[in-house]
C-alpha positions as CSV (number, residue, x, y, z in Angstrom):
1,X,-4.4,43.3,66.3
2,X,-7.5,40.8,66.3
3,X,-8.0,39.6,70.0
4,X,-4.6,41.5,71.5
5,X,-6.1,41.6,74.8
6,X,-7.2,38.2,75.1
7,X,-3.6,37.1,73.8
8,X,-1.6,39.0,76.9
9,X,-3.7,38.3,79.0
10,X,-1.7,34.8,78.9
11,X,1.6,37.0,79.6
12,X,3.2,37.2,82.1
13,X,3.6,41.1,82.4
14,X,3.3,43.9,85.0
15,X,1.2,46.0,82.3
16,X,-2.2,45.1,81.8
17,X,-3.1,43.9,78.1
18,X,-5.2,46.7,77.2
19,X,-1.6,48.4,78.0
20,X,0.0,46.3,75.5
21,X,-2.3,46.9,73.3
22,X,-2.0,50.4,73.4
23,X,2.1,49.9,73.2
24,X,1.1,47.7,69.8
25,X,-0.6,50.5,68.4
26,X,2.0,53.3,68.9
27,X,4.8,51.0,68.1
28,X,2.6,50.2,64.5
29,X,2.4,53.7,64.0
30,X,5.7,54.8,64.6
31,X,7.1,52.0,62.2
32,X,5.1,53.2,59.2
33,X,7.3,56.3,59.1
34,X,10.7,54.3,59.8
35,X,8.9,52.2,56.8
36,X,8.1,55.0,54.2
37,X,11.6,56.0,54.5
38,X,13.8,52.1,54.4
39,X,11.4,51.7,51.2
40,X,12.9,54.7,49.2
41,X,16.2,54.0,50.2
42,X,16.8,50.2,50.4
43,X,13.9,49.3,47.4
44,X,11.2,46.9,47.5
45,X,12.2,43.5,46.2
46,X,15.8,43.5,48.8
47,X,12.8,44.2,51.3
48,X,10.5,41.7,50.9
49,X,12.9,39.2,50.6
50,X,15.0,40.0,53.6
51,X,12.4,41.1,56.0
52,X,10.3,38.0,55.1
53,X,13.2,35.9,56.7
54,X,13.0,38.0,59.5
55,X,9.6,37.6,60.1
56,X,9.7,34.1,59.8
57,X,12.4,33.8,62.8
58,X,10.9,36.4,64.8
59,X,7.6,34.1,64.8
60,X,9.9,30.9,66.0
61,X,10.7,32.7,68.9
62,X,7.3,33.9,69.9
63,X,6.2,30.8,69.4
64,X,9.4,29.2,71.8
65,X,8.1,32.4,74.0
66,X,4.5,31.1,74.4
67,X,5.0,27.6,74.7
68,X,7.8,28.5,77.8
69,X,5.7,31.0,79.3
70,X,7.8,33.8,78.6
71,X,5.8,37.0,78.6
72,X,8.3,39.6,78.2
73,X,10.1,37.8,75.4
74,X,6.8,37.2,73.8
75,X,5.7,40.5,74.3
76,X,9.1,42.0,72.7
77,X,8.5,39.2,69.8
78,X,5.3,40.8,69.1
79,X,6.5,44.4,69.4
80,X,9.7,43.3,66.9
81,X,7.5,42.1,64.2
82,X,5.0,44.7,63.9
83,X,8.3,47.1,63.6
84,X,9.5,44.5,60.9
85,X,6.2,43.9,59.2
86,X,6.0,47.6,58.9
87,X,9.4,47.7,57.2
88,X,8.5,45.3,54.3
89,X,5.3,43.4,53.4
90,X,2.9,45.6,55.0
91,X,3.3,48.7,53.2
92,X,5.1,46.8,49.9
93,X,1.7,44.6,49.4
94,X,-0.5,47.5,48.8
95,X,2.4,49.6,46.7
96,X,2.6,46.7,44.6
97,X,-0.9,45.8,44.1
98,X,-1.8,49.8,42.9
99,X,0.9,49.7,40.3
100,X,0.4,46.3,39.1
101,X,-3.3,46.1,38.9
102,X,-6.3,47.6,37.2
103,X,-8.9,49.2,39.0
104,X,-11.0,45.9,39.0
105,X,-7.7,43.8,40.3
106,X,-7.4,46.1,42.9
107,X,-11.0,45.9,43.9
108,X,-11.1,42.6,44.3
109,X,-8.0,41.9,46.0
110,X,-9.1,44.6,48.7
111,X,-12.1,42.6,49.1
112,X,-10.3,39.5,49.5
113,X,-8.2,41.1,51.5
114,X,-11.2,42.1,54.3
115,X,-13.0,38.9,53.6
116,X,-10.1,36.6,55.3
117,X,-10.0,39.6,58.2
118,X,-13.3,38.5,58.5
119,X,-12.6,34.7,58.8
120,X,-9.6,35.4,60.9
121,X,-12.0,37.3,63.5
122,X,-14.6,34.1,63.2
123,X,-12.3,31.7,63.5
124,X,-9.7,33.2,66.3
125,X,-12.1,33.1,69.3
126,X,-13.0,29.5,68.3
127,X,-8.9,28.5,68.0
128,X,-8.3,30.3,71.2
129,X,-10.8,28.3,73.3
């Protein structure tokens, strides 16, 4: 995650945030296998659908979490959508987009794709101040 240290370091924890970060990472990991496996068994579409709801209420409550100062539950938020992201439109985006699209279409999405990483890293520090 962009900027994960400078994010905890707003919460209240006991662990540091390079310690979160580090939790972030081996939670993201972890969920790519528990991913690989809902995707063969549940299929993509009920996926996407469903876990895009999910995500949607998971971000309300980190959201309530930040703006009450509540670390742990922001921390947990965080944690719980990674897991979720990792179920659905994380590994389904890029399944999709090499089945649906020609070598070119690919290309260029993956571009795009990396260009608005880009902007996101620009533009975070600057929100963030």
């Amino acid at each position: 995650m962009f900027y994960s240290n400078t994010i905890f370091k707003n919460a209240k924890s006991s662990l540091s945030p390079t310690s979160i970060t580090g939790i972030v990472g081996v939670v993201n990991f972890l969920a790519t296998f528990g991913g690989m496996a809902l995707l063969s068994y549940a299929g993509r579409k009920t996926l996407l659908l469903w876990i895009s709801a999910i995500l949607a209420i998971i971000n309300a409550v980190i959201a309530y979490a930040l703006f009450a100062n509540l670390g742990t539950l922001m921390i947990a938020g965080v944690l719980t959508f990674i897991v979720f992201f990792e179920f659905g439109p994380g590994p389904i985006t890029w399944l999709y987009m090499a089945e649906i699209m020609q070598d070119k279409g690919s290309s260029i999405a993956t571009v795009m794709n990396w260009g608005i990483n880009l902007l996101i890293s620009f533009f975070v520090p600057i929100i963030i101040k």
